[in-house]
C-alpha positions as CSV (number, residue, x, y, z in Angstrom):
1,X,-67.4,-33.7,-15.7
2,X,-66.1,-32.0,-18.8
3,X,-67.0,-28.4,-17.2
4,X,-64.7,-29.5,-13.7
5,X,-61.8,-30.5,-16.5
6,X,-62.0,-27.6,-17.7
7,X,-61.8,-25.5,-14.7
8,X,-59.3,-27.8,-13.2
9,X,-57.0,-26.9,-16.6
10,X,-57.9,-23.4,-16.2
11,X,-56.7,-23.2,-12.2
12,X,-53.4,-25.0,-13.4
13,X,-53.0,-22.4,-16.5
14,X,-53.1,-19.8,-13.8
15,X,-50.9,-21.3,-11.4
16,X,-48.3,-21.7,-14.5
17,X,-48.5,-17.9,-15.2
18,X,-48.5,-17.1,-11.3
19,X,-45.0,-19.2,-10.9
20,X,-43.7,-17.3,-14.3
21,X,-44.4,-14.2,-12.6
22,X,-42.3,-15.1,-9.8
23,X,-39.5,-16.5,-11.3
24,X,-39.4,-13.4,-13.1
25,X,-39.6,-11.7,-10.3
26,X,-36.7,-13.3,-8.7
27,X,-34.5,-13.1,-12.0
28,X,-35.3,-9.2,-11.6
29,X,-33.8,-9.1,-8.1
30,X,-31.0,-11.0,-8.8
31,X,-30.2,-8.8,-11.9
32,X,-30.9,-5.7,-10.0
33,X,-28.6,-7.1,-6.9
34,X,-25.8,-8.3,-9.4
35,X,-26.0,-4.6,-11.1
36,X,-25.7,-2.7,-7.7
37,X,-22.4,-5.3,-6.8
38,X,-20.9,-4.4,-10.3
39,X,-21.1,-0.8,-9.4
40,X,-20.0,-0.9,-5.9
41,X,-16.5,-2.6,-7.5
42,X,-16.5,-0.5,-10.1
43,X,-16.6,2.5,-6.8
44,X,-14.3,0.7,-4.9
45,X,-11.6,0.1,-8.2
46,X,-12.0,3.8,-9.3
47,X,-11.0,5.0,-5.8
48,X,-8.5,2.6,-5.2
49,X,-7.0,4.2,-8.0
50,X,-7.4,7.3,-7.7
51,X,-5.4,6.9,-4.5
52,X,-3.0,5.4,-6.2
53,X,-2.3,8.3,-8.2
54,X,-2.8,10.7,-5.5
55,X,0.4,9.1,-3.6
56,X,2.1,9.0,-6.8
57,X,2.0,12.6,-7.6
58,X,2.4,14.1,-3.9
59,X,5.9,11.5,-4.1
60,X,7.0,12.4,-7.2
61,X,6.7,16.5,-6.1
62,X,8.2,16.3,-2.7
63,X,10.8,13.9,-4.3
64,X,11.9,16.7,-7.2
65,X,12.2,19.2,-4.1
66,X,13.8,16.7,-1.7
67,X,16.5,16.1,-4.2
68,X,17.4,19.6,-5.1
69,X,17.6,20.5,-1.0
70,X,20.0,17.7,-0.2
71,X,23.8,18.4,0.3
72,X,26.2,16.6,-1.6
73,X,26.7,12.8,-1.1
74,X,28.6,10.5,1.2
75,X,28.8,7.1,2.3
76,X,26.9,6.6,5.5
77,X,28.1,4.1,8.3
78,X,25.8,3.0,10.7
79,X,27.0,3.5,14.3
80,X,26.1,2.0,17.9
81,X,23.5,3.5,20.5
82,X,21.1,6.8,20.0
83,X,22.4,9.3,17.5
84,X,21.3,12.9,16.6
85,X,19.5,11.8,13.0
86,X,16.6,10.1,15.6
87,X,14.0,13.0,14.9
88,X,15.8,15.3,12.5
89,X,13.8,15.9,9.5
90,X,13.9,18.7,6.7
91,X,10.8,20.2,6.1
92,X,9.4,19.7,2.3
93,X,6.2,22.0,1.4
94,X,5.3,21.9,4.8
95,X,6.0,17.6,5.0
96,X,8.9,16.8,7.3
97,X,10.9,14.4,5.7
98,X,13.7,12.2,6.8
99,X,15.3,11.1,3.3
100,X,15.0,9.5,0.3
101,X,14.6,5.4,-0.1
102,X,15.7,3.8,-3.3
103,X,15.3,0.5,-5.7
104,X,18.4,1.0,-8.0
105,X,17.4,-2.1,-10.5
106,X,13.5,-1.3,-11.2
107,X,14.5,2.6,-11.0
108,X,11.8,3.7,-7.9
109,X,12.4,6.5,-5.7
110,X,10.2,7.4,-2.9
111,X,10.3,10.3,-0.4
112,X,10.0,9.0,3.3
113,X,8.0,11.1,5.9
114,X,9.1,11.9,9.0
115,X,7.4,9.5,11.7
116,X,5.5,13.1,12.8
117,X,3.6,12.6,9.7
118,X,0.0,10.7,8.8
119,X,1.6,8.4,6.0
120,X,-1.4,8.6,4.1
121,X,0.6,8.9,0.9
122,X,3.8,8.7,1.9
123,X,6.2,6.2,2.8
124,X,6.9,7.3,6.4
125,X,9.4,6.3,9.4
126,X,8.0,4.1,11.8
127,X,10.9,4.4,13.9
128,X,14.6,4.5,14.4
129,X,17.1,6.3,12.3
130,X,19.4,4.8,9.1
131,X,22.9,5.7,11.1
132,X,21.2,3.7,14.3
133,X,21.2,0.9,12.1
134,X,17.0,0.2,13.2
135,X,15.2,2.2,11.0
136,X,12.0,1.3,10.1
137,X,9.8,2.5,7.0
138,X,6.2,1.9,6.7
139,X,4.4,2.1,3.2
140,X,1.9,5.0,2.6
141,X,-1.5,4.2,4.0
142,X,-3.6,4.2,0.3
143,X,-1.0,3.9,-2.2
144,X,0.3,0.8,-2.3
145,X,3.6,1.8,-3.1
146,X,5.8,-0.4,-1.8
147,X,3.6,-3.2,-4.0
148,X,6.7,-3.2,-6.6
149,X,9.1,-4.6,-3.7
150,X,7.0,-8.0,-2.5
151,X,8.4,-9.4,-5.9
152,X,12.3,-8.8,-5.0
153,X,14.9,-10.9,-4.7
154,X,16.6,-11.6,-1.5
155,X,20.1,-9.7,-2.2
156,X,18.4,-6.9,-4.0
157,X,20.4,-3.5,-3.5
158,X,18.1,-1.0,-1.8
159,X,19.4,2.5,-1.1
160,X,18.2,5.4,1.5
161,X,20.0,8.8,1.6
162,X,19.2,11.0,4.4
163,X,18.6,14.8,5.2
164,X,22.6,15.4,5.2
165,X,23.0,13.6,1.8
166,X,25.0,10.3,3.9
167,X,24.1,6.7,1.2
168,X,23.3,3.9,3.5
169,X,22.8,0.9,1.0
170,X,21.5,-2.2,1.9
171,X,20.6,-6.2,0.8
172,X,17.1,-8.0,1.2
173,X,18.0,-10.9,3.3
174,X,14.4,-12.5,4.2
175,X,10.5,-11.4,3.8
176,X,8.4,-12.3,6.5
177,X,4.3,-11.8,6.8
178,X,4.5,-12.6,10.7
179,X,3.6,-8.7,11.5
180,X,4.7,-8.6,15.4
181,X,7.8,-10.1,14.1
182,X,11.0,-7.4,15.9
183,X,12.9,-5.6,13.8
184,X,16.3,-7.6,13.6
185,X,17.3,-6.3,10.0
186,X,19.7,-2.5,10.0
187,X,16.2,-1.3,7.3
188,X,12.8,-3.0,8.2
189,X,10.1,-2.3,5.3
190,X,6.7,-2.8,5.8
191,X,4.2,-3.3,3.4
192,X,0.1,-3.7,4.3
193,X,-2.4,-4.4,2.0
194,X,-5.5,-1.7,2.6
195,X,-7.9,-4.1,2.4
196,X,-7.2,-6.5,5.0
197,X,-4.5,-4.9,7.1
198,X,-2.6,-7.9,6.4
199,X,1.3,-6.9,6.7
200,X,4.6,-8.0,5.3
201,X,7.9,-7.2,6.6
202,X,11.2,-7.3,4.7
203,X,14.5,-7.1,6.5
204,X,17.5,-5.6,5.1
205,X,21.2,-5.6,6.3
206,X,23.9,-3.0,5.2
207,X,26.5,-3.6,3.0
C-alpha cells in the first residue's frame, strides 16, 4: 500500500510540473505574440508619420514657389456656367497646381494639385473650378492634412487664391460624413481618414 502512495504522489508531482511547463509555454506565446503586435504599431505609427512629414515638406516647398509665381491679388467673383479656370493649372517643379487654399485664424496654407495629379501628398482638385462656384478639394492621400479643419467652426473664413492671383473667400456652413452626399456648397472639402476610407465633407459658401 505505502509503495502505490507513493507512486501515486510521484505521477501527480509529474503531472504538476507537466501543467507548469505548459502554462509556461502558453505565457511565452502570448508574450512573444503581444511583442510582435507592439512592433507592428510601433511600424505602422513610424510610417504614419513619416508620411506625415513627407506631405508637409513637399507642401511647404511647392507652397514657397507657388506664392512667388502668382500675380498680384484681386477679389474673385464666382460666375455662372463653365469657365476657362476648369483645367488651367501653373506648373510647380513639375506638379500642376491650381492655387493656393487658406485657414486665416489657425495660420495653414496648403498648395492644391491640379486634378491631373496623384494627391498622394497634396491637397488636390477633385473637380470644378473656384470662379464656377463647384470646386472641390480632396485632402492628400497620406498626410492627413486637412485633420486641423474637422475641429472648425461653422462660419470659419477659409480662403483659396488661384493661378491668376483672384481671392475667393468663403464660410463653413455644415460638415457632413455622408460621403455620396453632392456637392451643394460654392468650396466642397473632403477629408478621409487612411485607415478606413471613411470621409467627411465640409461645405462652404462664398462671401
Amino acid at each position: 500500500m505505502q509503495s502505490r502512495f507513493i507512486k501515486d504522489k510521484d505521477v501527480e508531482s509529474r503531472d504538476r510540473k507537466d501543467n507548469r511547463g505548459s502554462g509556461w509555454a502558453s505565457g511565452r506565446i502570448f508574450l512573444y505574440a503581444g511583442a510582435v503586435v507592439l512592433l507592428l504599431a510601433s511600424a505602422l505609427m513610424c510610417n504614419s508619420k513619416y508620411q506625415e512629414n513627407q506631405a508637409h515638406k513637399q507642401c511647404n516647398e511647392i507652397l514657397e514657389r507657388l506664392i512667388s509665381l502668382l500675380p498680384e491679388q484681386t477679389k474673385g467673383f464666382v460666375q455662372e456656367g463653365s469657365t476657362n479656370q476648369e483645367g488651367a493649372y501653373l506648373e510647380v517643379k513639375e506638379i500642376s497646381c491650381i492655387g493656393i487654399l487658406e485657414i486665416p485664424l489657425i495660420e495653414e496654407a496648403w498648395p492644391v494639385q491640379s486634378e491631373y495629379e496623384d494627391g498622394k501628398y497634396m491637397p488636390k482638385c477633385e473637380s470644378g473650378s473656384a470662379e464656377s462656384g463647384n470646386l472641390v478639394i480632396k485632402d492628400s492621400l497620406r498626410g492627413g492634412l486637412f485633420r486641423s479643419i474637422s475641429v472648425l467652426n461653422e462660419g470659419m473664413e477659409v480662403r483659396f487664391t488661384d493661378i491668376w492671383g483672384e481671392v475667393y473667400t468663403y464660410n463653413i456652413v455644415s460638415v457632413s460624413e455622408k460621403a455620396n452626399r453632392s456637392s451643394d456648397g460654392d468650396l466642397v472639402l473632403v477629408t478621409q481618414n487612411r485607415y478606413t476610407g471613411n470621409e467627411k465633407r465640409i461645405y462652404l459658401d462664398s462671401v
